[in-house]
N, C-alpha and C positions, 0 to 999 in steps of 0.2 A: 419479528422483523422480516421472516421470512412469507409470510402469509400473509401480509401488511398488502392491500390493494394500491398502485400509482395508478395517477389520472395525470396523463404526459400535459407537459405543459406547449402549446401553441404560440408560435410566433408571429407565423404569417402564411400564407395560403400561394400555392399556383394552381391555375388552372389550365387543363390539356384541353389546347383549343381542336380538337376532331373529338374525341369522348366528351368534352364537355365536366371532367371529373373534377372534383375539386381535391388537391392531394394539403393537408395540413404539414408545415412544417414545426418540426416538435423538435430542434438543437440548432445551434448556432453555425454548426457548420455541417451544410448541405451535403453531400455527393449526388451528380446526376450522371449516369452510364446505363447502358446494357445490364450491365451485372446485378444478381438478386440482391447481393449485400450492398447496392445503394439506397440511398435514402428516396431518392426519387428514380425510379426504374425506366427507364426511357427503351418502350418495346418499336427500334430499330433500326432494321439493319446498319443504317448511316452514322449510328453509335457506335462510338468505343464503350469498353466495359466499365470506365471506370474515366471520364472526359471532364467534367467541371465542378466548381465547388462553388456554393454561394455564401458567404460568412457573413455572421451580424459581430458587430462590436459593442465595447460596454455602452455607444451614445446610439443606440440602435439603427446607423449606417448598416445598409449591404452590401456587398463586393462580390460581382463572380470575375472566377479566375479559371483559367483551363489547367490541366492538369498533366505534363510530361507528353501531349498532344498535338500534330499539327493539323487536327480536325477544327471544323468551324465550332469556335462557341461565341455567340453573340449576342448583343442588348441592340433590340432596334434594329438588328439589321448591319450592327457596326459589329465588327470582331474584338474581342476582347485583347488587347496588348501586356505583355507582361507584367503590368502592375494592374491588372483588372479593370473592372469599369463599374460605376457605381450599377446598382439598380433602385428603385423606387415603383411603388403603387402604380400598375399601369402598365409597366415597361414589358415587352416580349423577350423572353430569353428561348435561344436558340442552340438547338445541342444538334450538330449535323441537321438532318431536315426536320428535327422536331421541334415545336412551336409551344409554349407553355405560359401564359399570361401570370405576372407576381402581384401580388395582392398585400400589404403592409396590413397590420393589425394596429388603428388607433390607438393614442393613449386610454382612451374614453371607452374602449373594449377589452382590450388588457385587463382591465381594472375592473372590470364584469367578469372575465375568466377567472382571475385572482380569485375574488367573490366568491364563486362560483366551486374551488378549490377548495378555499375555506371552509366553506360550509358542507362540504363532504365530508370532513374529519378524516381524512386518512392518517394523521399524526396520532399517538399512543400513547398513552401515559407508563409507562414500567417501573412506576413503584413498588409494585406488588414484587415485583424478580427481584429489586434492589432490598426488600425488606428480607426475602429469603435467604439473598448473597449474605446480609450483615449475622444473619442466625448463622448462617453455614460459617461463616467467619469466628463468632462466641466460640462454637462447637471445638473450632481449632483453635484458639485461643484458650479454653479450658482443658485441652488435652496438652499441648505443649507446655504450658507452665506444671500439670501434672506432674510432666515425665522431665523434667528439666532442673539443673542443677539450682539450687537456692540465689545464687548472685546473678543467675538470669533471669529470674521470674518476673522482675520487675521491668526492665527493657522491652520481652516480649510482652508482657502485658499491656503497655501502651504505646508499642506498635501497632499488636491489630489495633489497638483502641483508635489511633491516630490515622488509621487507612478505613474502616468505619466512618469516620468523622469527616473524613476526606472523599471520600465517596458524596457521602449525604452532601456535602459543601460545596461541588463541581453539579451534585442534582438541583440545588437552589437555584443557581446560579444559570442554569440551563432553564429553566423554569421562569429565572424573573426578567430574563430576557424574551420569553414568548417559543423556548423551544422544548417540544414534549418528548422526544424523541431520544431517546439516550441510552437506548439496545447496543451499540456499539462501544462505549464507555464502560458497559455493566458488562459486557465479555472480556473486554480489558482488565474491568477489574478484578473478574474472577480468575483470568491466568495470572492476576500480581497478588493477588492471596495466596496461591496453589506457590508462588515465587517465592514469598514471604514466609509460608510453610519450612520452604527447603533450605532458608537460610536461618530460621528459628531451629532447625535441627542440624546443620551444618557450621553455623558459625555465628552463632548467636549472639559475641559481641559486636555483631556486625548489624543487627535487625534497625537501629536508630539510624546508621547509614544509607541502610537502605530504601529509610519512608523518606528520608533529605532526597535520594534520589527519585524516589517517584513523585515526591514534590514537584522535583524541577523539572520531570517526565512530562507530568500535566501540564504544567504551565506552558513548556514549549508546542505539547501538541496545542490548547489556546491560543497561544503566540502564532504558530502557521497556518489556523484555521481561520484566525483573523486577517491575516496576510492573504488568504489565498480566495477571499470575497471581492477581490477585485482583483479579476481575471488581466486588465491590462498592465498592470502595477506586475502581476506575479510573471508575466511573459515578458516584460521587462528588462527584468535583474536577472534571465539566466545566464548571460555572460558573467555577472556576476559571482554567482552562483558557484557556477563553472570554475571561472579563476581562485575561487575559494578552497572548491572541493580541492582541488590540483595542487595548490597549496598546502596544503593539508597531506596528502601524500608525502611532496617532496619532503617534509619536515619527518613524516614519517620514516622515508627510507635512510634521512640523514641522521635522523635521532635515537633511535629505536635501537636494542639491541636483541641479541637471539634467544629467543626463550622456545623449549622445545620444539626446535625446527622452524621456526617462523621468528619474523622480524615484526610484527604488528601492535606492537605495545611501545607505551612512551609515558616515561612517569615524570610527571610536574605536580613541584610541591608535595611528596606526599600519597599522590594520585596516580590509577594507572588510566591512561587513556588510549582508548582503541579507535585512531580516524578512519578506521575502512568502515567505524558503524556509523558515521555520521556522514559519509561519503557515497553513503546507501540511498540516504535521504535526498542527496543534492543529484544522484544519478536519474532519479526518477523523475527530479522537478525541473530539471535539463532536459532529459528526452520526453517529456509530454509537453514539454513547451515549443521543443524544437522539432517538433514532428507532429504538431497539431495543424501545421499548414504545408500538406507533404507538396505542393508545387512546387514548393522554393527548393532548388540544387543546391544552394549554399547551405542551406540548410542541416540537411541530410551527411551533407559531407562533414562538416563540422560535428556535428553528433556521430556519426563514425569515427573523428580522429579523438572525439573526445573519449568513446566506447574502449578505443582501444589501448590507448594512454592507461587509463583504470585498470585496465584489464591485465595490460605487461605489468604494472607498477603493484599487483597483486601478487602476479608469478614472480617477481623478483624477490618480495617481500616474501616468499614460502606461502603464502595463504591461502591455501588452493581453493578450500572449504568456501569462502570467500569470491572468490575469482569464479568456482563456479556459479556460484548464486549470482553474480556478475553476468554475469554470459549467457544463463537461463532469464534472464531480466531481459537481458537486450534480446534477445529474440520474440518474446513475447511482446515489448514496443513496437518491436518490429511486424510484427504481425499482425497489431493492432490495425495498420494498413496497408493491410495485403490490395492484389489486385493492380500493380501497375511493376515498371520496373524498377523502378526506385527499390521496393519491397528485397526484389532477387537481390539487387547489388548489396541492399544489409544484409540479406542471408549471408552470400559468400564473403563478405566481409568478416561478417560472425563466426564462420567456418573455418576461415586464417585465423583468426583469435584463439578457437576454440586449440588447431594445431601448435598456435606457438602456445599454447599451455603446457599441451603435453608436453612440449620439448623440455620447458623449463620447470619442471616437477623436481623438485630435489630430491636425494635421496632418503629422506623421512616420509616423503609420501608414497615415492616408490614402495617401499617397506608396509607402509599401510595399506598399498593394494596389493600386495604379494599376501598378506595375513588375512586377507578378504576371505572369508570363508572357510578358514582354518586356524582361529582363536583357540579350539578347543588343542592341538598338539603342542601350545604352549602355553600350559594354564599359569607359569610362574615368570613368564617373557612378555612376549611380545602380546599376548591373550590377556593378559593379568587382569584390566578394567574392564573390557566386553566379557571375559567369561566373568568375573564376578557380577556387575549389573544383571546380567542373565538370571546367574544362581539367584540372586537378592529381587529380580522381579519375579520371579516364579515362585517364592517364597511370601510372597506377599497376599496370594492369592485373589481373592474379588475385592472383601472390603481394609486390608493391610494390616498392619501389625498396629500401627497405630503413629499419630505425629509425632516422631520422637525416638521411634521404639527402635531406629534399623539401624544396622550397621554399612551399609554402603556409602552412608554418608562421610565415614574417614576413610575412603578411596581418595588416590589423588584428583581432581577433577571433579569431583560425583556431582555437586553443584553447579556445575554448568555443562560440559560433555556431556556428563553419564544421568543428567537430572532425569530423563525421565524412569531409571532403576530407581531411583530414589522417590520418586513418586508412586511406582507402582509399590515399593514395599512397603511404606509405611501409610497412604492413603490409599491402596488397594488400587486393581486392574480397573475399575467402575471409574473411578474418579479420573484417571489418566486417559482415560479412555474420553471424559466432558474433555479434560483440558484439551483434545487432540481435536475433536469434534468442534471447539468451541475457536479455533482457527481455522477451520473449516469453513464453517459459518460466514467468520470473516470475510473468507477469499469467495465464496460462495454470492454474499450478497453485495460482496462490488463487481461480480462480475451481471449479475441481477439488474442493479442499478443502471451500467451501460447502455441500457436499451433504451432508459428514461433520463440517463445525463443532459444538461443544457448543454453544454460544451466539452471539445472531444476532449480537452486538456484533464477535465476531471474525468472521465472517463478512461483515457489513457491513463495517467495516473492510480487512479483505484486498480486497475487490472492487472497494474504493473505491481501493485501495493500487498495484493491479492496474493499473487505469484510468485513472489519473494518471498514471503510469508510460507508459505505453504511449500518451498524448493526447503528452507532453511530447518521447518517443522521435520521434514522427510528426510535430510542430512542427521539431523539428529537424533532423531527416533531409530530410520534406520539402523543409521552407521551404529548407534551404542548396543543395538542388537545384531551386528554381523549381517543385517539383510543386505546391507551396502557397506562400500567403504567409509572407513574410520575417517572425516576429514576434520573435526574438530570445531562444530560450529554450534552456536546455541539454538536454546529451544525458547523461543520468542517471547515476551514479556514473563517468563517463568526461570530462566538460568540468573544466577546471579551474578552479576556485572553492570556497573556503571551505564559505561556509552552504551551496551546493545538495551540497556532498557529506555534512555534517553531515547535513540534511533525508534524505537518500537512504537512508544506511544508519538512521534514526529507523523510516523509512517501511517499512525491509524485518521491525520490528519487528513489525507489523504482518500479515505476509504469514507469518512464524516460527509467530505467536500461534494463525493461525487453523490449523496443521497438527496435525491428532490421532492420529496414527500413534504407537505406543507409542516412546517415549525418542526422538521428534524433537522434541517441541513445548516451546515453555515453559510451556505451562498444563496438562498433563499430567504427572501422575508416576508411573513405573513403579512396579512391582505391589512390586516387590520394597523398595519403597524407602517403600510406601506405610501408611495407617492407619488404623486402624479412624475417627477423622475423618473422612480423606480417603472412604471408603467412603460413609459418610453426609453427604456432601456438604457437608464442613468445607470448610478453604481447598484446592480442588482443585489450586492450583498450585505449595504447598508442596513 
């Protein structure tokens, strides 16, 4: 996936009428300025760095808009007004004194690039990895029923067998719809084996629970990768969204009672439910919706009060672990579009957020940052689960003791806080070392993908997806080893719990969305399967 060649995909063309240059537009939404990081570089001086945008919609209209500017941006010779101005084949757009003719790409040429795509084969087949994953899977399936007491043998048994089965059955599936791409799934799947691992040797009558929940993991990440193939459907509903996620909070802070220093659990029926992981999801599909068209001030401000509503309603809740991965998200969105001032006022927004954190730290995390770096002077206190994980992953050595074999797993937490001591002892430093590598990857090739996204939403999105990912990874690993504070967060499709594996696989929806490689993506349809619509920028992800 990472060596995988893109061949950007073309929408439509301008041409710079003094060079004569023909510049290819390859996303839906243009930047033209002075600054290198735009898409169209406009060399001068009469530029701002960062002055007009020109967007395609899903019926393939263009719109330029100026951007936080009161420099000329214009169609024709007429200035652009705050609701923009169309453009069409032909028309002169005007950034200060620069002059640049737009060029539309027929349906009847579209449809030859598609072609043209296709017949590259940049798409992959990876059955071969998925046939390795399922032996690597046996392997651990044959050592846990091993070492495992007689009345669980049969449950773990057809779990793996059931996540095996469930794999191959999402690769049909992916196949018989014309998609060959499914590197992103088989990472997935291998941090929910290494998952499945820790809960076959941590709590074994729990492993049938746990394939129910990656059941409905899958399904949903399906469920929003379908959703989110039409781009004006999904920017839509982020009000929606929005009022949901906030939702979801207040019930939390009304519902929820104190469970070691934090309020972020709420049991229904039976069940424990964690809405800050589901709230993870709807934060990123609010801020890449709402900041995919950074002209608008309404905008911006609204995803700020929204930012920080989250953000207090985290510190209230004790969650800090949480609230930071909050706050490292939004500045990352934020950054997504850097370059104007809009950019600085979310910083210093973000910067308030970040201080009224501090302020409202309780005194359990106080306490977790006062023990930062000195576990070892209370190995029977305050140190008890970081200095043990320690002892138990250095015990492990390279290839472990074996599935099964550790004792760290009857630590309080060790299945989710401490899981990765728990993977280094009984599947060895090598293996933890994939699982760590193998979210890496993740965050690595959406941020990869960005350069070749159709729209910034998916791009925004996956980088946000990326980010989060890889803040949450480094809380956990970290903090369970003392390199940082202790703040209590999982380690991403691998800790055992409900909502964060549901959130997990949602998130990887995200990261799917933004790949435009021909038959990986879900917003992408092969040429073959494609139509004169699609060509003229019907619903693209039909």
């Amino acid at each position: 996936m990472l060596r995988e060649k893109y061949e950007n995909e073309v929408w439509a063309y301008v041409l710079d009428d003094r060079s004569k240059k023909v510049i290819p537009l390859n996303h839906w939404e243009i930047l033209f300025g002075r600054s290198k990081s735009c898409d169209v570089v406009i060399n001068d001086p009469s530029a701002d760095r960062v002055q007009g945008v020109l967007s395609r919609s899903e019926s393939g209209a263009w719109t330029l808009h100026g951007i936080f500017t009161k420099s000329n941006v214009s169609v024709n010779g007429r200035v652009c007004g705050e609701n923009g101005m169309s453009v069409h084949t032909g028309d002169v757009i005007g950034i200060g004194r620069k002059k640049v003719v737009f060029e539309d790409i027929p349906a009847s040429k579209r449809a030859e690039l598609d072609s043209r795509r296709e017949a590259a084969g940049y798409a992959i087949g990876p059955g071969l990895t998925l046939l390795g994953l399922t032996v690597f899977q046996a392997f651990l399936m044959l050592e846990q029923t091993a070492n495992a007491a007689p009345e669980n043998i049969r449950s773990i048994a057809l779990g793996y067998s059931a996540l095996a089965l469930l794999e191959w059955f999402c690769y049909a599936i992916m196949r018989s719809v014309g998609r060959t791409g499914f590197e992103v799934e088989t990472l997935a799947f291998f941090l929910s084996t290494i998952g499945l691992s820790v809960v076959a040797s941590s709590a074994p009558e729990d492993i049938l629970k746990e394939i129910l929940l990656l059941i409905a993991g899958i399904a949903l990440f399906f469920l929003l990768g379908w959703w989110l193939r039409d781009l004006e459907r999904t920017k839509k509903y982020r009000f929606a969204v929005a009022a949901l996620s906030l939702i979801l909070l207040v019930l939390n802070l009304a519902l929820s009672t104190v469970t070691n220093g934090a309020r972020n659990w709420i049991e229904i029926g039976g069940f424990s439910i964690q809405p800050s992981e589901l709230i993870k999801v709807a934060y990123i599909y609010v801020g890449a919706a709402t900041l995919d068209r950074l002209f608008s001030t309404k905008n911006l401000i609204r995803y700020i009060i929204f930012s920080a509503i989250c953000v207090m309603g985290l510190a209230i809740m004790g969650d800090f672990g949480t609230a930071l991965i909050f706050f490292a998200t939004f500045l990352v969105i934020s950054y997504m579009r850097s370059g104007s001032i809009a950019t600085v006022a979310l910083a210093l927004t973000g910067a308030g957020m970040a201080g009224f954190m501090v302020l409202s730290i309780r005194p359990y995390v106080a306490q977790r940052f006062a023990n930062w770096g000195h576990v070892w002077e209370d190995v029977y206190g305050t140190g008890y689960q970081q200095t043990r994980t320690m002892s138990a992953a250095a015990a492990g050595g390279l290839f472990g003791k074996g599935a099964g074999n550790g004792w760290l797993k009857d630590i309080f937490a060790a299945n989710t806080d401490m899981v990765f001591g728990v993977i280094c002892e009984e599947l060895g430093l090598l293996i933890a070392l994939l699982a760590i590598l193998a979210v890496l990857v993740l965050a690595f090739f959406a941020v990869r993908s960005a350069a070749h996204g159709r729209s910034s939403y998916y791009v925004i999105a996956a980088c946000a997806t990326g980010s989060m990912l890889l803040i949450q990874l480094s809380l956990n690993v970290f903090g369970s080893m003392d390199i940082l504070p202790f703040t209590g967060v999982t380690f991403p499709f691998v800790s055992k719990g409900g909502t964060s594996l549901l959130s997990c696989w949602m998130l990887l929806a995200f990261i799917k969305a933004a790949d435009t490689r021909r038959g990986a993506s879900f917003v992408v349809r092969s040429a073959s399967r494609g139509s004169d619509s699609d060509a003229e920028g019907g619903e693209e992800a039909s």
